[in-house]
Every structure is written in structure tokens, then in C-alpha cells.
N, C-alpha and C positions, 0 to 999 in steps of 0.2 A: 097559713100565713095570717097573722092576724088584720082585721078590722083597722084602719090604720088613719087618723085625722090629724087634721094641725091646727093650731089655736098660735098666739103670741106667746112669746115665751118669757117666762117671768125668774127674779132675782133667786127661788127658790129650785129652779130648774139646774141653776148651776154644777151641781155636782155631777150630776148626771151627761149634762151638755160636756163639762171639762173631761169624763171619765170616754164619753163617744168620739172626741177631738183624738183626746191621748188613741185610743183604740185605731181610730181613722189615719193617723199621721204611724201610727208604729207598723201597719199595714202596709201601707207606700213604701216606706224604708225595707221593709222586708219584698218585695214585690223588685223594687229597684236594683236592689242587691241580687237579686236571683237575676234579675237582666245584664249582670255586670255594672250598672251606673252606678256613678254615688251617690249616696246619700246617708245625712249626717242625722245623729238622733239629737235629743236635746242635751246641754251638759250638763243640766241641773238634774239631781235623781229627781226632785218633787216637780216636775215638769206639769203633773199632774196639778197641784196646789198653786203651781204659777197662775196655768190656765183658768181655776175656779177661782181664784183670788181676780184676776184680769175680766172674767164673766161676769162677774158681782159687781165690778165696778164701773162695766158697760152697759149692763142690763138698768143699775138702781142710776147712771149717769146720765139717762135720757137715750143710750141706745135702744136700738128695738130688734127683732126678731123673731121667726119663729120655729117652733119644733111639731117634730111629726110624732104621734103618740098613739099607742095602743088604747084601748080601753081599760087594763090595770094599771094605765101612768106611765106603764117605759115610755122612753123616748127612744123614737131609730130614727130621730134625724135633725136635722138644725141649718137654719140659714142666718146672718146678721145685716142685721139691715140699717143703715142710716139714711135719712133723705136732703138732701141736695137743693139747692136751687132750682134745678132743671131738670133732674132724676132721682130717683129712689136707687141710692145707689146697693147694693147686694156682696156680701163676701162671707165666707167661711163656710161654702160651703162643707157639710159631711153627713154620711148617710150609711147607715148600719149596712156591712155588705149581702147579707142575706134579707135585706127586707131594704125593695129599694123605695127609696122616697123623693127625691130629687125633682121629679115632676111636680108632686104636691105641692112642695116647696116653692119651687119656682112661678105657681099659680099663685099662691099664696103672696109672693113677692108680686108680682103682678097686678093682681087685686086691690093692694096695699097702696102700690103707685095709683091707679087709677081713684081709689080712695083719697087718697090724699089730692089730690088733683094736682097728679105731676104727667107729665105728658108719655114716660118709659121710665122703665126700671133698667139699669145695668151693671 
């Protein structure tokens, strides 16, 4: 397993952040479907360009976030973060399933609150 850190994630991380969503969301659906549940994929085929179009415009918009990264740059994970009045609020998350990241993440969001001098992140 690789060496595995997390830094803010920036407007250039985008394709890769939209390609681990797309990956993370077509997993569930397939996961769901083997339990019987439903679940619906996207309608657009470029589901995928939706997302990096929608990241680029959250990322350069003043949102914030961060990714979990190898040392040659993959990214296996991603959280998005906006802050709040009161909290650091937290959403999206996803995390490569062989290489969990989720924790890092979540400190990382943590951090970030306390950095900013909000009293929790949620």
C-alpha cells in the first residue's frame, strides 16, 4: 500500500477527483444491485465531464477540500468542504476502495475546522 498523505485540493486535481467520484458512485450502484436495492446511475453518458466541469467550478468558486495522495500524485481520496457560520461543514465524501483513506480525511477536515476557528466540523 502506498505512503498515503493529504494536502487541499486544488482546480487542477479535478479530473482525477471527477474520474474517483465517477469510480466511487458506479461501485455503490453495482454493490446495490447485487443486494437487490435500487439504484439509478447517471443519465448523462459524460457523467464523468459533468462532475469535472462542476469540481472546477467549486474548487476555482472559493470551495475548499482535500485529497489523499500517493507520492506519484494519485489521488485515492477526496473530501469537500465549505465553512459555515458555526461549522466546517463536510460532503463528498470518496475513497478509493482498496486504499482506505476516510480517516485521513476526516482529520484533515477537522484540522481545517479548528484552523479556521470554528468550534466542529460536520
Amino acid at each position: 500500500m502506498p505512503e498515503i498523505q493529504v494536502r487541499k485540493a486544488m482546480p487542477e486535481d479535478a479530473p482525477a477527483i471527477a474520474k474517483l467520484l465517477h469510480e466511487a458512485f458506479d461501485l455503490r450502484v453495482r454493490l446495490s444491485q447485487r443486494k437487490g436495492l435500487p439504484a439509478e446511475r447517471p443519465a448523462r453518458p459524460d457523467a464523468v465531464g459533468m462532475r469535472l466541469g462542476n469540481l472546477r467550478m467549486f474548487l476555482e468558486g472559493g470551495g475548499s477540500g482535500f485529497v489523499a495522495h500517493a507520492p506519484d500524485g494519485r489521488i485515492y481520496g477526496y473530501v469537500a468542504t465549505f465553512p459555515k457560520s458555526d461549522h466546517l461543514e463536510f460532503f463528498t465524501l470518496a475513497s478509493d476502495i482498496e486504499v482506505q483513506t476516510g480517516r485521513l480525511l476526516i482529520r484533515a477536515v477537522q484540522q481545517e475546522a479548528h484552523r479556521l476557528d470554528l468550534p466542529e466540523a460536520r
